[in-house]
N, C-alpha and C positions, 0 to 999 in steps of 0.2 A: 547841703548838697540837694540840688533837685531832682525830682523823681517824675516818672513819667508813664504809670501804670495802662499798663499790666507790667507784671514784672516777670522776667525767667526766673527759676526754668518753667518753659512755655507746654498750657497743653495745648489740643485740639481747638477748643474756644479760646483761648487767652491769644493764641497765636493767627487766629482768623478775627479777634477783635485789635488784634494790633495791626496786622497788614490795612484794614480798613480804616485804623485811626488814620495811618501812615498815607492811603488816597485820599482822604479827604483832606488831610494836610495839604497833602500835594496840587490837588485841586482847588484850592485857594489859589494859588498863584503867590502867597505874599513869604518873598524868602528869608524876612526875618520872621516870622511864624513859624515856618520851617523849619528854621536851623535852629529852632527851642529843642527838636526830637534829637538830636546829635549832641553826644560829649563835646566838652570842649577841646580835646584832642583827637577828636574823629578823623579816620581816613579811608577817604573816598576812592575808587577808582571807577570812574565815567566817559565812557567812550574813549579819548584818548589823552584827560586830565585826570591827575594825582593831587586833588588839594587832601592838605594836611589842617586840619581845626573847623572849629565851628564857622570864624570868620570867612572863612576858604570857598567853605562848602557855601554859604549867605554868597559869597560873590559867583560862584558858579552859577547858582541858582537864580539872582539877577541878571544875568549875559542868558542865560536860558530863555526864562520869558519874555525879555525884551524880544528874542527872536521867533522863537517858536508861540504864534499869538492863536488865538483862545484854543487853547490847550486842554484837553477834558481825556481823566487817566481811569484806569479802572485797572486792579492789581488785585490778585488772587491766591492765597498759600498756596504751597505747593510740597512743601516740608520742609519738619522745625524737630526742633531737641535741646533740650538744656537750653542754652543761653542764644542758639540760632535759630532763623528762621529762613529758610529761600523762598522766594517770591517770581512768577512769573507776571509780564503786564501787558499791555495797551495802552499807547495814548496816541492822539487825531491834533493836528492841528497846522499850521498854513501860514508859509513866509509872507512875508511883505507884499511877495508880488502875486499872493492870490493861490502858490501854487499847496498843494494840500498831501499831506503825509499820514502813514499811520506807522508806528512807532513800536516796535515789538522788543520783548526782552525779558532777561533773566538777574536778579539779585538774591546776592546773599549777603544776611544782613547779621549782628553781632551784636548783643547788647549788653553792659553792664549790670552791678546790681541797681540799679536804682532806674533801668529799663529803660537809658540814652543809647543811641545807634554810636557802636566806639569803632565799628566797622562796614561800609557798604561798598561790595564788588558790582559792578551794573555792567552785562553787555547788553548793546542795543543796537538794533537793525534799524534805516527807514525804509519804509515804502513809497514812494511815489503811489497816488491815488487820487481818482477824480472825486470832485465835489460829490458827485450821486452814487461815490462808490461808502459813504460815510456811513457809521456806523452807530456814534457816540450824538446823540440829539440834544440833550438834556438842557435846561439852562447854565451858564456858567455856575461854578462852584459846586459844591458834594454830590455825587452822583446820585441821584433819588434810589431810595431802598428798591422800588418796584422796579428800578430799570435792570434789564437781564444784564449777567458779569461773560467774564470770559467764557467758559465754558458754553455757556446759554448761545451767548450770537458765533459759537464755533470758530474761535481765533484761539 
């Protein structure tokens, strides 16, 4: 079986060094990378999809990026116990035709022993936002340590 440290039951640290493993996952963009942190019987509920498995969640996550383009997340504990953790986030990014979002929400998240996501509830709001309302600069991929998190830029 694979493992995916840290592992629950989660403290203070274990569980702010996993939500940041979990952005900069995310901030790859690449959703078989991704769906490595999920059971293979993981179940998701996102926005208004219920995939069931690993494979599920990998194609969710490809119909995501393809739409949602350069995508930059930044995701913060919010609180954790035993085997969960909730997550509050941010993420910026711009359809096709230029127009530009920011992206807000809450997860709670479930993991086994061996510290695979066997459960993730996500609601998400968009915003409509203009380009110079942006927030998120960084260059694509892991958000730089020094760049402020949620709390910092007050979102």
């Amino acid at each position: 079986m694979e493992t995916r440290p840290p592992l629950p039951p989660f403290t203070f640290e274990t569980a702010t060094q996993k939500v940041r493993l979990a952005e900069d996952g995310w901030n790859s963009r690449d959703p078989a990378r991704v769906a490595l942190a999920y059971s293979e019987d993981t179940r998701w509920r996102n926005r208004a999809e219920f995939p069931v498995g690993r494979a599920a969640a990998q194609a969710l996550l490809e119909r995501k990026w393809a739409r949602e383009l350069d995508y930059r997340l930044i995701k913060e504990l919010w609180a954790f116990g035993g085997p969960r953790i909730g997550v509050r986030f941010a993420y910026e990014w711009h359809d096709d035709a230029g127009n530009w979002f920011r992206s807000y929400g809450n997860e709670n998240w479930e993991f086994n022993e061996h510290g695979l996501m066997t459960q993730r509830h996500a609601s998400i709001n968009d915003l409509p936002i203009k380009e110079s309302e942006r927030k998120f600069f960084w260059p694509l991929g892991p958000r730089p340590d020094d760049h402020p998190g949620l709390s910092d830029l007050g979102l």
